[in-house]
VOGU-3710 file (C-alpha; in Angstrom, 3 decimals, decimal comma):
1> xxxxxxxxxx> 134,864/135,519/106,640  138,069/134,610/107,513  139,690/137,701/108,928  139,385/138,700/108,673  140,922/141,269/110,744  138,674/142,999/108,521  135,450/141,780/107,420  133,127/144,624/108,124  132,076/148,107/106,654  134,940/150,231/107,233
11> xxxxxxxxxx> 132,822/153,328/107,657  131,101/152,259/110,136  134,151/150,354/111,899  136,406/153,356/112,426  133,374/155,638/112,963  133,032/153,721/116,154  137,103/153,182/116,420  137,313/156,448/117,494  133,661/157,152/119,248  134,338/154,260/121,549
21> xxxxxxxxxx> 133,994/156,408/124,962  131,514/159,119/123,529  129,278/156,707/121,735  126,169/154,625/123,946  126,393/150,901/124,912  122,873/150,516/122,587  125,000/152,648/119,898  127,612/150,034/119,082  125,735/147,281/119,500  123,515/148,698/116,503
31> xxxxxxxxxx> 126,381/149,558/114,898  127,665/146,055/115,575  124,397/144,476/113,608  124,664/146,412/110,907  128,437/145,664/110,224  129,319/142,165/111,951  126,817/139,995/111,382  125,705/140,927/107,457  126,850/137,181/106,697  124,939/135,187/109,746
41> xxxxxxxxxx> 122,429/137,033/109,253  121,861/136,230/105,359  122,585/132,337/105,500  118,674/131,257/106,366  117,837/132,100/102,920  119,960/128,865/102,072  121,662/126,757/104,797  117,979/124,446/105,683  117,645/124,805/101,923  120,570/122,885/101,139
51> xxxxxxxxxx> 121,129/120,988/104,427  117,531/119,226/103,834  118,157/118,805/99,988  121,213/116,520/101,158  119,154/114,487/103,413  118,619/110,559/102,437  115,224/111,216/102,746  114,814/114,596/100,950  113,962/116,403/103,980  110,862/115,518/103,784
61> xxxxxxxxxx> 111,169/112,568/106,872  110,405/114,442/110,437  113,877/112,799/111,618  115,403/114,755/108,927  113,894/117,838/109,647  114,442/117,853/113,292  117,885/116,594/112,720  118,416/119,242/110,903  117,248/122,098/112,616  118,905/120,825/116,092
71> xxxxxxxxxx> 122,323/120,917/113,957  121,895/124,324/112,808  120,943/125,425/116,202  124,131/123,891/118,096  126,120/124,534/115,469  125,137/128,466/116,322  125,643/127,747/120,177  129,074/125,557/120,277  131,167/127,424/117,196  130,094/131,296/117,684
81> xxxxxxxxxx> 129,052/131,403/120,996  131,407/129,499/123,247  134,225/129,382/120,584  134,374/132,593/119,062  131,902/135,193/122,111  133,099/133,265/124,723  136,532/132,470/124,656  138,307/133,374/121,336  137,055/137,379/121,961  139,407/137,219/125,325
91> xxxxxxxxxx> 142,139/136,602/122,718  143,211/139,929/121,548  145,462/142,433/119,872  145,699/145,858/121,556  141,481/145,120/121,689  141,833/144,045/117,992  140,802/140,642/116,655  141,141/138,513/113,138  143,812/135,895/111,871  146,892/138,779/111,269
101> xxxxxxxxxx> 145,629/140,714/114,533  146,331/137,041/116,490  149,351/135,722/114,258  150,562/138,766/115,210  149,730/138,544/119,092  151,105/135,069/119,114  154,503/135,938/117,531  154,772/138,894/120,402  154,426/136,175/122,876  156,427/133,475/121,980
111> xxxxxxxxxx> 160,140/133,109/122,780  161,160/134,024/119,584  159,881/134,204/116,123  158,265/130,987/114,933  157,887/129,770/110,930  154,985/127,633/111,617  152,646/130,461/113,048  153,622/133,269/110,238  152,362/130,372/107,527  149,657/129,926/109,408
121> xxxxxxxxxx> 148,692/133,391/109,488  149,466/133,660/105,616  147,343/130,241/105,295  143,886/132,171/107,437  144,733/135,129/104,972  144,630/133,680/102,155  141,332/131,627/102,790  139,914/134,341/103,565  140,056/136,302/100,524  139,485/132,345/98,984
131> xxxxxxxxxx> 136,060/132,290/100,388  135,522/135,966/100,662  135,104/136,014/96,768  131,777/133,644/97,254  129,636/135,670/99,659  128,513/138,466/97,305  127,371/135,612/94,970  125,983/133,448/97,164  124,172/136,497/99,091  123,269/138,554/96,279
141> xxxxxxxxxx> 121,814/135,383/93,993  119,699/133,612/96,968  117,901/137,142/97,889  117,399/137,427/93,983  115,868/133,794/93,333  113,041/134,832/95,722  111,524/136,451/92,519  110,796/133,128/91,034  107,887/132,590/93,526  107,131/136,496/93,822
151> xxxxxxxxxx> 103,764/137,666/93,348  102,324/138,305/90,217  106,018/137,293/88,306  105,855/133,739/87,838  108,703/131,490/86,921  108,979/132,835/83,319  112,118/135,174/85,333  114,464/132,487/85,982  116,365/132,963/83,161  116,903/136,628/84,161
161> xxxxxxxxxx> 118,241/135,999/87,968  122,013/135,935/87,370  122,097/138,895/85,076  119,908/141,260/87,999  121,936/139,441/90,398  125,088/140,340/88,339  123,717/144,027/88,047  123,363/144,704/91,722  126,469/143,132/92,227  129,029/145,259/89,585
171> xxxxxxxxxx> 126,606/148,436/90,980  128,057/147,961/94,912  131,460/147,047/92,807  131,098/150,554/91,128  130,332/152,705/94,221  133,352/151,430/96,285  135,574/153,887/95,238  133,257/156,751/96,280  133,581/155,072/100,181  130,847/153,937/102,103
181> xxxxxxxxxx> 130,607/156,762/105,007  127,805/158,107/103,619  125,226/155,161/103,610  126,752/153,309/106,283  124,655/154,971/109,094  121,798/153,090/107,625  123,583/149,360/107,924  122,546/148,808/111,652  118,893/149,964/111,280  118,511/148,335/107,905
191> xxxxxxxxxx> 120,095/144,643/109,714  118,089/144,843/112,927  114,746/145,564/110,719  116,081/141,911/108,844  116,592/140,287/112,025  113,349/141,211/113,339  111,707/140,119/109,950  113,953/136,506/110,436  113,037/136,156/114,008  108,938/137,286/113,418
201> xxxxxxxxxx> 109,025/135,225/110,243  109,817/132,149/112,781  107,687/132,972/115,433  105,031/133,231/112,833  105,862/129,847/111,955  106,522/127,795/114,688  102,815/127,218/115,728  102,422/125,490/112,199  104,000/122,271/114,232  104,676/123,139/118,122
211> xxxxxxxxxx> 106,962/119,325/118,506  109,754/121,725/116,441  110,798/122,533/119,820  112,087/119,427/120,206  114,847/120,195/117,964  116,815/122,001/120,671  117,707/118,698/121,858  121,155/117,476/120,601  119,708/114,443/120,732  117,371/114,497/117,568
221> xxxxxxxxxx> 120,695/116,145/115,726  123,208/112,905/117,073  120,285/110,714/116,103  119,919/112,095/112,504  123,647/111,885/111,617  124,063/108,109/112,994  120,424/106,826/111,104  121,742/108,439/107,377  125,517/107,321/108,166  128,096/108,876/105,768
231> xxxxxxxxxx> 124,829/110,732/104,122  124,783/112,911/107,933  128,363/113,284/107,403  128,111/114,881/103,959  124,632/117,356/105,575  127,197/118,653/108,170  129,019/120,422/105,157  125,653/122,063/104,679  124,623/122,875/108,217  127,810/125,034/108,348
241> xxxxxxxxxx> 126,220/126,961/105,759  124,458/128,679/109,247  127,631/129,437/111,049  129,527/131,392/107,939  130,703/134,931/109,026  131,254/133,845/112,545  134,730/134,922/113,156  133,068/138,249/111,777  132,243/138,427/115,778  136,042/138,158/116,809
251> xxxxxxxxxx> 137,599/140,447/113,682  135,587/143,023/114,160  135,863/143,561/117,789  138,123/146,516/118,168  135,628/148,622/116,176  133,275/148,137/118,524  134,055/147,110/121,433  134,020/143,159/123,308  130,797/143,841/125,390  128,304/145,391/122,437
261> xxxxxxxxxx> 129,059/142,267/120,012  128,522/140,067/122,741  125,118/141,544/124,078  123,969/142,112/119,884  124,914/138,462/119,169  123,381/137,319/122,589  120,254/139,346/123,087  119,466/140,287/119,743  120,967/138,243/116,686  121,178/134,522/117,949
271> xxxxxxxxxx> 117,215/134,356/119,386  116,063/135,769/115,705  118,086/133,405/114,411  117,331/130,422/116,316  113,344/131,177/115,705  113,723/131,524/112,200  115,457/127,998/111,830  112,574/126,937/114,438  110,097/128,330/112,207  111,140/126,842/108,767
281> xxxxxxxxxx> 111,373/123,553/110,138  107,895/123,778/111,981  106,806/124,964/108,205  108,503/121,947/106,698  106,773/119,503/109,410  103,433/120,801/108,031  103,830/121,365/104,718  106,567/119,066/103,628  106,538/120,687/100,024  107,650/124,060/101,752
291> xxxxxxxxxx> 111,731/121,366/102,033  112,318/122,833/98,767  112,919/126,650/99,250  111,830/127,228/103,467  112,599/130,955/103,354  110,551/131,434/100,751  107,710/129,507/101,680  107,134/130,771/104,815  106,930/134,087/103,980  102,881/135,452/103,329
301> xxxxxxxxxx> 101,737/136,468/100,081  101,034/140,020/101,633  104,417/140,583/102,352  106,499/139,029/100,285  107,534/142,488/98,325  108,813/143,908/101,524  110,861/140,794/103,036  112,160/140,433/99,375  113,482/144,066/99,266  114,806/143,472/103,117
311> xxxxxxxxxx> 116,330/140,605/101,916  118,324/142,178/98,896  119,315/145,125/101,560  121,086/142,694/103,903  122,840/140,781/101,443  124,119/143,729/99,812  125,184/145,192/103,007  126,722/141,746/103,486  128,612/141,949/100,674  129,935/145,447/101,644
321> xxxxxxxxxx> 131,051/143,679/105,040  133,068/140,851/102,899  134,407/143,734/99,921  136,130/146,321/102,945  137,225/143,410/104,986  139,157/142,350/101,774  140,303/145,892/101,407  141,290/146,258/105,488  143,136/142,484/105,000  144,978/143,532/101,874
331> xxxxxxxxxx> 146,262/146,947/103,782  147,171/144,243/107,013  149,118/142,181/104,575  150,991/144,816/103,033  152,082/146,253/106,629  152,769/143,030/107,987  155,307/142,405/104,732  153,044/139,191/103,154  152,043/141,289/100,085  154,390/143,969/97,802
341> xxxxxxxxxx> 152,980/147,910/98,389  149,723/148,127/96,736  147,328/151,397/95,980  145,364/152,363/98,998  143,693/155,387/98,811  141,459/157,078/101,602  137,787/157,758/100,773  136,924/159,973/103,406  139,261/162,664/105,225  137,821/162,352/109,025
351> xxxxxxxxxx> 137,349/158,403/109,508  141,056/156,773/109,154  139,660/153,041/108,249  137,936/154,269/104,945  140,383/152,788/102,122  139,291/152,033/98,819  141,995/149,342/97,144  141,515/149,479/93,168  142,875/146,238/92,243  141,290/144,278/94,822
361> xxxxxxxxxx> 138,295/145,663/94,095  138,434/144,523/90,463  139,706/141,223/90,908  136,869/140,433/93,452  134,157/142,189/91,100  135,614/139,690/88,314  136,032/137,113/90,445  132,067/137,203/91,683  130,923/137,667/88,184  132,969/134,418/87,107
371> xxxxxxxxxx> 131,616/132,632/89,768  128,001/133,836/88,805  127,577/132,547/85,590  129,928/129,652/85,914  127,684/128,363/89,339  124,432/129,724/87,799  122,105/129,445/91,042  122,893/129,685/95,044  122,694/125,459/95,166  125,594/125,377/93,390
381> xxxxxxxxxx> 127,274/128,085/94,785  126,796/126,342/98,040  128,574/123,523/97,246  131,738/125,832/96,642  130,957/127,681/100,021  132,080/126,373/103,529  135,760/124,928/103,160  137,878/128,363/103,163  135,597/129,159/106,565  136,091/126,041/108,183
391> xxxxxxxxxx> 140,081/125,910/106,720  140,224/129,525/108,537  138,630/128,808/111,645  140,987/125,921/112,188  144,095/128,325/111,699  142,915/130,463/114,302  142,127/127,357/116,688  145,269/126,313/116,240  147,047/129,874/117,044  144,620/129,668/120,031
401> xxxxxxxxxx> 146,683/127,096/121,674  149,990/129,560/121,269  147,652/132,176/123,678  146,386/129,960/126,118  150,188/127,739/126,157  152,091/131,146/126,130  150,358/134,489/126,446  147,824/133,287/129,680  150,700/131,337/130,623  148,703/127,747/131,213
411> xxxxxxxxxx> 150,573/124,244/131,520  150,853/122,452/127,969  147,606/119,874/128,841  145,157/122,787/129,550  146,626/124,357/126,022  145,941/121,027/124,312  142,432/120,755/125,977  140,969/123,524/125,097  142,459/123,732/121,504  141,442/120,014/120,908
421> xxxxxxxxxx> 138,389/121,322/121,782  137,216/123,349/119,196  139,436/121,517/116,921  137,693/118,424/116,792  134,627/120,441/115,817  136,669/122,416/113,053  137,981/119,176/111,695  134,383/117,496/111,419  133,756/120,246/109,670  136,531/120,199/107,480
431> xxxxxxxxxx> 136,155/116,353/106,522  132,679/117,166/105,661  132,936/119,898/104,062  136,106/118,288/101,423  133,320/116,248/99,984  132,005/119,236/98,400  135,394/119,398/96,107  134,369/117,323/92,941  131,351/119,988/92,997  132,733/123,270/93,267
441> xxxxxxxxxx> 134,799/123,636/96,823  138,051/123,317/95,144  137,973/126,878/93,775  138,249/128,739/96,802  141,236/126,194/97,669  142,694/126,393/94,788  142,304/130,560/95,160  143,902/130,103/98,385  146,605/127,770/96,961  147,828/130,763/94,765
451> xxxxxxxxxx> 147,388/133,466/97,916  149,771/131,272/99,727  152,508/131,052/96,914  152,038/134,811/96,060  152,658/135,323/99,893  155,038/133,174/100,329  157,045/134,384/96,823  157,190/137,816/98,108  158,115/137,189/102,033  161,302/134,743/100,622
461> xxxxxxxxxx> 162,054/136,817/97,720  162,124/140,130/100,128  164,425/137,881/102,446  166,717/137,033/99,947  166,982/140,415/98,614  167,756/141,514/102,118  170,475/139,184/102,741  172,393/139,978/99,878  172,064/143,709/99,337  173,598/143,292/103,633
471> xxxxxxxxxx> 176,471/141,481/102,279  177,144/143,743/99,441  177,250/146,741/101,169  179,287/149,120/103,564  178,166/149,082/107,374  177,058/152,938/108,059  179,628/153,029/111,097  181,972/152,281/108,815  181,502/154,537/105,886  181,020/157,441/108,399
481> xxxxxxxxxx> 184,535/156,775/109,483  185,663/156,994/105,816  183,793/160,447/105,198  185,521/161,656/108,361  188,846/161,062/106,979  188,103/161,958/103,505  185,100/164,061/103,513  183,100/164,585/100,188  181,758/168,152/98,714  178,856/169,183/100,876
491> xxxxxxxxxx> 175,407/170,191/99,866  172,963/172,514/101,586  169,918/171,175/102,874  168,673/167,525/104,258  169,191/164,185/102,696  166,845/161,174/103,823  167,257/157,554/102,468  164,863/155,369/103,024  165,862/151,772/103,699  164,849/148,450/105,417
501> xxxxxxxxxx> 168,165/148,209/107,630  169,426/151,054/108,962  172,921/149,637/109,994  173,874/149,301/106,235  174,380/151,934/104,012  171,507/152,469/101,757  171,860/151,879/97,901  170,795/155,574/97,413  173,656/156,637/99,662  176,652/154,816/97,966
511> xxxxxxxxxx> 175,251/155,619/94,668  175,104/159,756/95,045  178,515/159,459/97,198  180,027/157,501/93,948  178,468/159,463/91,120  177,400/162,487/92,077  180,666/162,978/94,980  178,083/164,946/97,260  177,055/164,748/101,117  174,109/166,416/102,485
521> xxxxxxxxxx> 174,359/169,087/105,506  172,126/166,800/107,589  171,657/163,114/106,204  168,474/161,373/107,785  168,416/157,242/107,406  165,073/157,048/108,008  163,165/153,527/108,424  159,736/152,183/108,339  158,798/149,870/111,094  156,018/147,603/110,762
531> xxxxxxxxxx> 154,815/147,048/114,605  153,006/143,905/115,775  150,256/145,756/117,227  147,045/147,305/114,895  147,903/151,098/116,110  150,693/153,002/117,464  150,303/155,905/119,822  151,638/159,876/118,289  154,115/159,894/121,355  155,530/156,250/120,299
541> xxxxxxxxxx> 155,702/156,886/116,292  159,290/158,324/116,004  162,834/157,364/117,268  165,326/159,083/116,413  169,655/158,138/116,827  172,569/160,141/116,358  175,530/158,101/114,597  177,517/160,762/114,430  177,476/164,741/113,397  176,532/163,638/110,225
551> xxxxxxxxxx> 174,097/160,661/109,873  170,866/160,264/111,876  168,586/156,952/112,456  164,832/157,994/112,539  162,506/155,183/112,859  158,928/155,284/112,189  156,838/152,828/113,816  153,307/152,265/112,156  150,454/149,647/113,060  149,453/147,002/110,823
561> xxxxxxxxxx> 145,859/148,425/110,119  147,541/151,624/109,430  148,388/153,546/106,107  152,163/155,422/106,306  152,373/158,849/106,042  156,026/159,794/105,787  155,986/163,903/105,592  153,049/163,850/108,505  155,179/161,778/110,659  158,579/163,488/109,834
571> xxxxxxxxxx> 156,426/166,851/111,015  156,862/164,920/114,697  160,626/164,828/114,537  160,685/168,912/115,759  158,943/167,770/119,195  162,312/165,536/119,144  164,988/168,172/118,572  165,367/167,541/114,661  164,665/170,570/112,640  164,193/170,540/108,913
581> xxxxxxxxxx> 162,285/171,988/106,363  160,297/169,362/104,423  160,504/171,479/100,673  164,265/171,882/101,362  164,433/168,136/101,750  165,161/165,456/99,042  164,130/161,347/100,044  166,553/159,597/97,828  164,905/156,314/97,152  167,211/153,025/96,070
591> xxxxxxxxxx> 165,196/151,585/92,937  166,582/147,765/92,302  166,228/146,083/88,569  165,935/142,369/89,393  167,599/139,962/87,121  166,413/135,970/87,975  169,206/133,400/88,756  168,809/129,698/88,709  170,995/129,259/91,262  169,830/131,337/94,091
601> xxxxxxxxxx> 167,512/130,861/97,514  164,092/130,172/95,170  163,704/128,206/92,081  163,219/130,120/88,610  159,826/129,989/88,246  159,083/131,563/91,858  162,270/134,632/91,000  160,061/135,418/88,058  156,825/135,275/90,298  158,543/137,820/92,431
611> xxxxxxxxxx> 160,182/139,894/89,879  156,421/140,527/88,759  155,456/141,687/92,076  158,219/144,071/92,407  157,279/145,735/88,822  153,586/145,549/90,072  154,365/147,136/93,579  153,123/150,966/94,522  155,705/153,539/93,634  156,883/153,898/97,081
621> xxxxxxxxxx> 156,493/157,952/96,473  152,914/157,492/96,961  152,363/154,613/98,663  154,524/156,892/101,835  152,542/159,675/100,421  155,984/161,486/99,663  155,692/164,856/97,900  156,825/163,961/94,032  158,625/166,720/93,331  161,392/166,294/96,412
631> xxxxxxxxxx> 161,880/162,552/95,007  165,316/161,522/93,678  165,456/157,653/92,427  168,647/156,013/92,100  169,032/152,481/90,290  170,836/149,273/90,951  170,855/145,934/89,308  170,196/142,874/91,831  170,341/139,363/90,949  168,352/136,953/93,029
//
């Protein structure tokens, strides 16, 4: 999926986060199976499914079949080998990858802040959690329909696959907020035993019609899409089907490392892979009634149980990969300033990257079961699937050229050459894949659509808010000045505000001067800073300015995959020089009542879109993990 700075199992991402140097070469590269490629790995259960359904000739024409098993296979070798394993993974963030990780790197490269690249991080984002909400379905359902031609079961179960598929589904839903640390261990062995059944499953196969080979020649792909005309342009949409979850390769690289993903995706994933499409076309050449489900048919009576249980596994475990890597992109977001605070809470106390975020969680569980019964089988779910991907991978083409132009430092031609690139693939892609919209693809679009306002909504409406509470206010050099001359009663202990700019006064501040006629002993203006890097270093977390005898600047510098923990942090200030004792301390906290205004920065309609927001935000108290009990909250009434 998209970012996805975050499409993987958490638990067994940070596991390895932090293991990096202690754990073996062969280690993360298991670990890297069983977490990265979950969505690769589960599309042969439908991409030649669909891809030959779309065919002019049904699939059932050897041109068609060869076609399009040599698309499939270059698709795997041109978009997630040499775009994303070969070049994009040289692209990244502090050794992280995803859309926000290289939005981020971009913006720390360029002259100076640029519009265009923050929307077109906010764009990737928002696709991804677009598309993200069709993978569980799509997974889950295509492993289930494999019943119909189980064994001893017979079609009379058709009727039944949604509601089992719905069942496993709200199940892994369910067990989210327990975390994931305990059964993630299993994910790598579980995925290598599927690849091995995908790539024996194709060896199997492929003696059924040995001229199959033939199909790794681009030729008999080219060929296809010229002889069925706009009919190969509308199969291409399809054939992408194969390449889904690639830029799981590049998000999920500082979890494991640059050289394990390559070698698993290299030695390991792509040949099992490439001989299971091999082997369901060979099975198609021979049996040309096995075009209507391949997986399926190729599989032997004998062990058709076990593959279908194998099957269920890895989409499941898929699934898991897409539901965290919502949850890591949703805590990104929220650091980076593109969301309002949200609930994140930790599911396990040793492994920092296990987060469990309620409301996503629910609106993806309702959004997979809507999508369920409104799609009703994986052929219809695959016409919805593909646009967000390709939409996403274009985004972080296009931030691509930003790297190569400005961060490797290369003359403006080589940028636009390699760029151009990939992008002419992405945009075939694209084109292709908009066809799909009168049947189903505008959903994730239009999900994304309403991402992008929401995003959008919040990072204006936080501007705006910003601007004027700075021109309503006292400078803190200045109101230090008047305290000096006339200087209020004091109060024992330590005062900190918290506050977006620390050269204006904070609400909190001007409000307990005015009503309550107090100053603190010791008055701490303490600020969050959001860094553009995933993770900042102990020794780089606080700095900390004198103003004068009585005000201090403390900033606290977090990474965007990072969850704030204000008391923890302040425990760093003694290494500093500032002394304190947290339960003698009270964190005054501004709390602003927003009244909408039709004539200020946004139209109506997007003030009460933000005002929402704000009253759906995290109480800052817990989303900075502040204790309760030394919170003070002072109002103010805004308009915007």
């Amino acid at each position: 999926m998209a970012d996805s700075a975050s499409v993987a199992t958490e638990a067994a991402k940070e596991s390895h986060t932090h293991h990096h140097k202690k754990d073996s070469f062969a280690a993360l590269a298991l670990g890297a199976i069983g977490v990265v490629f979950g969505d690769i790995g589960t599309s042969p259960l439908y991409a030649m499914k669909e891809a030959l359904h779309h065919s002019r000739s049904g699939g059932a024409s050897e041109l068609a079949v060869l076609g399009v098993v040599s698309l499939v296979i270059w698709a795997l070798v041109l978009i997630v080998t040499i775009k994303y394993v070969v070049f994009l993974m040289r692209a990244d963030n502090k050794g992280e990858g995803g859309t926000l990780a290289l939005m981020a790197l971009a913006q720390r490269h360029l002259p100076k802040r640029s519009t265009w690249v923050f929307f077109l991080g906010v764009i990737g984002a928002a696709l991804f959690y677009g598309d993200g909400i069709i993978t569980p379905a799509i997974s889950v359902l295509s492993a289930v329909e494999g019943l119909k031609d189980a064994p001893g079961i017979g079609r009379g179960i058709e009727p039944y696959l949604v509601p089992i598929a719905a069942g496993v589904l709200v199940a892994l839903f369910m067990v989210q907020a327990r975390g994931t640390h305990r059964v993630a261990a299993f994910f790598g062995p579980i995925m290598a035993g599927w690849f091995l059944v995908l790539g024996g499953l194709g060896v199997f196969h492929i003696a059924d019609d040995w001229s199959i080979l033939r199909a790794l020649n681009p030729y008999y792909g080219v060929r296809f899409l010229l002889n069925d005309g706009l009919v190969g342009f509308v199969i291409l949409g399809s054939v992408f089907l194969a390449v889904t979850g690639a830029e799981a390769l590049y998000a999920d690289m500082g979890h494991f490392g640059r050289a394990p993903i390559r070698a698993a995706w290299l030695a390991f994933a792509l040949p099992c892979l490439a001989l299971n499409y091999l082997g369901q076309g060979s099975n198609v050449l021979a049996h040309p009634d096995a075009r209507f489900n391949p997986f399926w048919e190729m599989v032997p009576e004998l062990a058709y149980w076990p593959v279908l249980v194998f099957a269920t596994a890895a989409t499941v475990i898929a699934s898991q990969a897409v539901i965290t890597g919502a949850f890591s992109m949703t805590q990104q977001a929220v650091q980076l300033g593109l969301l309002p605070r949200i609930d994140i809470r930790r599911t396990s106390e040793t492994q920092a990257g296990q987060i469990f975020v309620p409301q996503v969680n629910t609106y993806l569980m309702i959004g997979v079961l809507i999508l369920l019964f409104t799609f009703q089988n994986s052929s219809a779910l695959a016409a919805a699937y593909g646009i967000a991907v390709t939409g996403a991978m274009f985004v972080d083409t296009l931030l691509f050229f930003v790297i190569i132009r400005h961060m490797w430092k290369r003359p403006f031609w080589q940028a636009l050459l390699g760029a151009s690139a990939f992008g002419v693939l992405d945009v075939v892609f694209i084109g292709s894949n908009l066809l799909k919209i009168p049947d189903g693809a505008w959903l994730p679009l239009v999900m994304g659509g309403v991402l992008v306002i929401i995003m959008w909504t919040w990072t204006r409406g936080a501007q705006i808010l910003s601007d004027k509470t700075r021109r309503d206010s006292v400078p803190l050099i200045e109101l230090s000045e008047i305290l000096k001359a006339r200087s209020p009663h004091r109060a024992p202990g330590t005062a900190i505000f918290l506050t977006s700019d620390p050269d204006i006064a904070p609400v909190a501040l001007m409000h307990n001067l005015k009503h309550n006629k107090v100053l603190h002993e010791k008055n701490i203006i303490l600020t969050v800073v959001t860094a553009e890097t995933p993770r900042v270093k102990e020794s780089d977390r606080i700095r900390i300015e004198e103003v004068n005898e009585d005000f201090k600047k403390v900033f606290i510098s977090y990474g965007f995959m990072e969850s704030p923990n204000l008391p923890k942090a302040l425990g760093l200030c003694r290494k500093l020089g500032l002394k304190f004792d947290i339960m003698a301390t009270s964190f005054f906290l501004g709390r602003r009542s927003i009244v909408p205004s039709a004539h200020s920065g946004m139209p109506l309609w997007q003030d009460k879109v933000f005002i929402f927001l704000m009253k759906n935000a995290a109480n800052p108290t817990d989303f900075y993990k502040i204790p309760p009990g030394r919170v003070v909250e002072l109002g103010t009434q805004v308009t915007v």
